[in-house]
N, C-alpha and C positions, 0 to 999 in steps of 0.2 A: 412195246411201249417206248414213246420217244422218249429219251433225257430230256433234252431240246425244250421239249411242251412243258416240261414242269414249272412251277410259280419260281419265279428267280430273285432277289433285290438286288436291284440296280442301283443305289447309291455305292461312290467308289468312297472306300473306307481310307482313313488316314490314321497309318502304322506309327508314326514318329511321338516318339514318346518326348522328345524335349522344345521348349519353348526361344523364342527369341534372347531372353535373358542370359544365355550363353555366349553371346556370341556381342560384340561391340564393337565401337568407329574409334575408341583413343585407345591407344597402349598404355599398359601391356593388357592384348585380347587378344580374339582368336577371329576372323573374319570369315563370313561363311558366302559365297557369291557362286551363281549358277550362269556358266557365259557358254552361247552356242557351238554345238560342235564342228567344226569346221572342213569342208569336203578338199579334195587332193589339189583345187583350183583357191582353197582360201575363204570360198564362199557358206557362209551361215547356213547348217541343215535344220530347216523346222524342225520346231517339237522337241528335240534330243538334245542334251549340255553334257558340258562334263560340272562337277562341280568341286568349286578352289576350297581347300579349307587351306586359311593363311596363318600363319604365328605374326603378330605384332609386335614385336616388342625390341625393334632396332636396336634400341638406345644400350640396350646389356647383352643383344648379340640373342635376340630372338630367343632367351631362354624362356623356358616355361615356367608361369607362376601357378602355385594351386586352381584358380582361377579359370587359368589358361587352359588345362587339364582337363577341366570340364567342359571347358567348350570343343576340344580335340575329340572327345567323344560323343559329344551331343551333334555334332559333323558327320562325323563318320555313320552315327545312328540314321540322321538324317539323308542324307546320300543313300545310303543302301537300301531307305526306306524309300525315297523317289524313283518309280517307274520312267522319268522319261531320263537319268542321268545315265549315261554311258560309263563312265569313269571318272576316278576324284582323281584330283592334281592334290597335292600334300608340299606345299611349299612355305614362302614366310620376306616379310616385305624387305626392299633394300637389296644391295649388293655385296651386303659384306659374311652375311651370316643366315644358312638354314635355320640351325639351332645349336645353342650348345650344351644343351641340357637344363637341367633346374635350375631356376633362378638360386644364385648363388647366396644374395642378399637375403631374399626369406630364408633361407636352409640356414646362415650361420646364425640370425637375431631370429629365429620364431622356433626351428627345428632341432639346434643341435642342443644336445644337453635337455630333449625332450623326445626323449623314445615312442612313448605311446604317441602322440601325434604325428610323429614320421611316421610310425605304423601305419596311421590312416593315410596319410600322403599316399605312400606304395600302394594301397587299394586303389586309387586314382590312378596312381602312373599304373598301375596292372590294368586297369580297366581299362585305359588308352592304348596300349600296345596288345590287348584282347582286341577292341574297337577295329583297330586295322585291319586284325588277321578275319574278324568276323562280319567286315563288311564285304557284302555280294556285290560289290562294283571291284574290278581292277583297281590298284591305287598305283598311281605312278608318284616318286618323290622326282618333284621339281627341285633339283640341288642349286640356291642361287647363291650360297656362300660357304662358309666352313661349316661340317656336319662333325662335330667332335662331343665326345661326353653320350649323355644321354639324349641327344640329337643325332649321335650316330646312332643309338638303338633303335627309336623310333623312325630313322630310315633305311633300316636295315630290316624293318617288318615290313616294307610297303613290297610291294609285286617289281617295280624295275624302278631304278634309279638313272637319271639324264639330269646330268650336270654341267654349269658352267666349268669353264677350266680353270677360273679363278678360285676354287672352291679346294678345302683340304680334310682332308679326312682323320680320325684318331681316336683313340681313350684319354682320358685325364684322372682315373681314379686314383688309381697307385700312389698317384703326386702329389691329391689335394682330396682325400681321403673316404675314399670310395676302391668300391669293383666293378669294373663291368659287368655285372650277374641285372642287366635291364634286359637280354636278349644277345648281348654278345658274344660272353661265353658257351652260349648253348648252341650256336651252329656258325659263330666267324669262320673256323675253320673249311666249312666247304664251300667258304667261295676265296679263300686266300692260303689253302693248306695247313697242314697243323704248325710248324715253324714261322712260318707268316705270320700266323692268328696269335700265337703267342706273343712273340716281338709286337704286334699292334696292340697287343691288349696291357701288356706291360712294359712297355716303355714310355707310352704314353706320345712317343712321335709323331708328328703330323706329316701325313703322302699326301704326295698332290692326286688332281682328278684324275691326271694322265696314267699313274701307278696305278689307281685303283682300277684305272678300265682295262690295262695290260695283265691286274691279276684275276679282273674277273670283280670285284666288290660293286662295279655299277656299269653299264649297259654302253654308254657315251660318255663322251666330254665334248663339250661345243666351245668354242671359241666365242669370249662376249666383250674383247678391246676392240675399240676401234683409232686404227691411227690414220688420220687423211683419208677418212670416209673407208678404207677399208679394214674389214676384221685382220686381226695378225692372234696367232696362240701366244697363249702365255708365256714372257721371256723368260721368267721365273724359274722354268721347267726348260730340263733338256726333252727334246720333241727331234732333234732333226739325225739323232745317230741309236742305234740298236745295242749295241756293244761299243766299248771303249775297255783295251786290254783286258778281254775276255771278261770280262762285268757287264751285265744288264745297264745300262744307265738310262734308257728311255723312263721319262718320269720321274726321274730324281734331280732333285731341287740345284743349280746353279750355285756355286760358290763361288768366294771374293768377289773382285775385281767387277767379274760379271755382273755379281748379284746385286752390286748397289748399283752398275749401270741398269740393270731389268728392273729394280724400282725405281728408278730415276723414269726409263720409260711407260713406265703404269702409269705414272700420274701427270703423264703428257697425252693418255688415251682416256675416253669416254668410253663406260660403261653400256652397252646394247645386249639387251637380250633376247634379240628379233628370231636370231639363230635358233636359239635353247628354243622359245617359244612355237618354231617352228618344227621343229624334232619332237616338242611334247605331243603336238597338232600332229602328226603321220602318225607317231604311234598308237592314239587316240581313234584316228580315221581310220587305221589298222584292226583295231577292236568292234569298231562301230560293224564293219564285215563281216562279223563272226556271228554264229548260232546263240545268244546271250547266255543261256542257259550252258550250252556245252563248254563256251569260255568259262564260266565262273567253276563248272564242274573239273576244267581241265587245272585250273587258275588255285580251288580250296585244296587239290591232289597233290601240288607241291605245297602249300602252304602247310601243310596238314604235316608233315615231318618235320618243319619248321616248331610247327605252334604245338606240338607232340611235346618235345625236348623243354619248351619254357614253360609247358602248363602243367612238367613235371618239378621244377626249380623255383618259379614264380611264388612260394608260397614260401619253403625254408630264405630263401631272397631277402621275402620281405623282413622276418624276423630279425635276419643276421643284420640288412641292412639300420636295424628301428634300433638294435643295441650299440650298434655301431658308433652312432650320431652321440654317444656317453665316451666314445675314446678317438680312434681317429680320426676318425668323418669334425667332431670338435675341433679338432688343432688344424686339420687342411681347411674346410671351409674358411672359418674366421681367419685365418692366415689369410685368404684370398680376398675373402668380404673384407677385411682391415688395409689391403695393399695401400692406399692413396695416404693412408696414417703412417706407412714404416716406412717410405720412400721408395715403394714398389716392391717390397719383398714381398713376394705371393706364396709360398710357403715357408714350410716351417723347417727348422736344423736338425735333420735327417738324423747327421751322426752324433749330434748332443740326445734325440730320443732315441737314437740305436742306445748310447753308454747310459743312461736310464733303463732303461730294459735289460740292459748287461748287469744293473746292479740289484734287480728285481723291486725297482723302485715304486711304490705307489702311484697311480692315478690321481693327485692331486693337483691344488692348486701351483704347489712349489713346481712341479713337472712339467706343468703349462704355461708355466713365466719361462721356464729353461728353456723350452722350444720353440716358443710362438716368435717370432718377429718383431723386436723393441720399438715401441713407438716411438717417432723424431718428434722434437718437441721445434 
């Protein structure tokens, strides 16, 4: 008996479970566009795209709002649910910033000092960093500015990161009162060693592109200044020596003298992202060559150790983080949400809440005038 012969239907079904209403044209949104894939001469291939999902939201450094959140997964559903997409780009508009995690503003006036609602937050942000790991396309993150906070987590799920060079990487919990426990704690280490992962995760320091692609955290760094029509790397960054008295210095950031001449020359250069866009395009047209199925089977095999480790953490996370938002997650945020009221004091006095805690002080109001950052009248 032939299969073949059997009665078949022929209408082609549509998997995507989410609607347009995710996705918008003003910030802060999430932008969802499907642009052709591009062959090794530059030239449009029928039929096959990769598809952009964008963060919009320049104006506070591309953080994610609740909002935003939803539409990061209604993308990613979308995509993996499109037969002709090749692979998602995971980038975000502007030059200055991938992302830098949650909108700061919601989390200090809507979140802190409101546990169960963060709660549900973290089912969002978990869904989003699930979203990535369980979309059946490749995801490349297009690095087009600083990826710090929870912006380095959710580019730290995608498959390979290609980044500008102007772009810097890091944590911000420790400082303004959070953990990296978004995906960072559960596997930094193997792509910057266990002493590395530590130091980035609690210092809170921001490495440039050039460091992270020397320790292994992303794939490239492309050059995107242009001075007199030609690209030049980032002055910012030492680039041109290996060692300097037995120390590493490749990728680490330029001091004095230097450093205010290399911003003096940044803003004598325009921004191009012709490079980057061109590196995202090979790797892209690199995929498109592949068996689709064997890539994605090759692509979930590393993922799958990854997403192992967080969808063991991902749930005590959320708890710790939702209690949290009642102690110090309260005093970092609104310390940072309040900065333009205390004349830029973006957190709070470390060692006046260390001698609170020395004195097993209460959690109160009195505790929280002691630390937060006085407003200038």
């Amino acid at each position: 008996m032939d299969l073949f012969k059997w009665p078949r239907q022929t209408d082609v079904k549509d998997h995507d479970l989410f609607t347009e209403e995710h996705f918008g044209k003003e910030p802060p949104c999430v932008l969802y566009e499907k642009k052709p894939v591009l062959d090794q001469d530059g030239k449009p291939v029928e039929g096959l795209y990769t598809a952009w999902i964008v963060l919009n939201n320049p104006a506070q450094y591309n953080s994610y709002t609740t909002e935003m959140v939803k539409g990061v997964i209604a993308g990613f559903h979308r995509a993996s649910m499109d037969r002709s997409v090749v692979a998602v780009v995971f980038t975000a508009v502007g030059d200055r910033a991938f992302c830098t995690g949650g909108n700061t503003k919601e989390y200090a006036e809507y979140y802190s000092g409101n546990p169960s609602e963060y709660a549900l937050y973290m089912d969002l942000f978990n869904g989003m960093v699930d979203a990535i790991y369980m979309c059946k396309k490749p995801v490349i993150c297009r690095v087009n500015g600083m990826r710090v906070a929870g912006g380095q987590e959710i580019g730290m799920a995608c498959d390979i990161s290609i980044s500008s060079d102007l772009a810097v990487f890091g944590q911000a919990g420790p400082r303004h009162g959070s953990a990296p426990v978004g995906g960072t704690t559960d596997y930094i280490f193997w792509y910057l060693g266990v002493e590395q992962a530590m130091w980035s995760c609690i210092s809170c320091e921001l490495w440039s592109a050039y460091k992270m692609e020397r320790l292994g955290l992303i794939s490239k760094a492309v050059p995107v200044l242009k001075k007199d029509g030609q690209f030049i790397r980032n002055p910012q960054v030492i680039t041109d020596r290996y060692l300097e008295g037995g120390s590493i210095v490749y990728g680490e950031f330029v001091k004095g003298q230097a450093a205010a001449e290399a911003r003096a020359l940044v803003k004598e250069c325009e921004v191009d992202f012709s490079l980057l866009d061109k590196e995202v395009n090979r790797v892209v047209w690199t995929l498109t060559n592949l068996f689709p199925h064997c890539l994605m089977m090759s692509i979930d095999g590393i993922r799958q150790k990854k997403k192992f480790f967080w969808d063991m953490n991902k749930l005590p996370s959320r708890h710790w983080l939702a209690a949290n938002m009642m102690s110090e997650a309260y005093l970092g945020f609104n310390a940072f949400n309040n900065r333009k009221l205390t004349g830029g004091k973006d957190v709070c006095d470390f060692v006046e809440y260390r001698r609170q805690l020395a004195q097993a002080k209460v959690f109160d109001q009195d505790l929280i005038d002691a630390v937060l950052p006085k407003r200038v009248e």
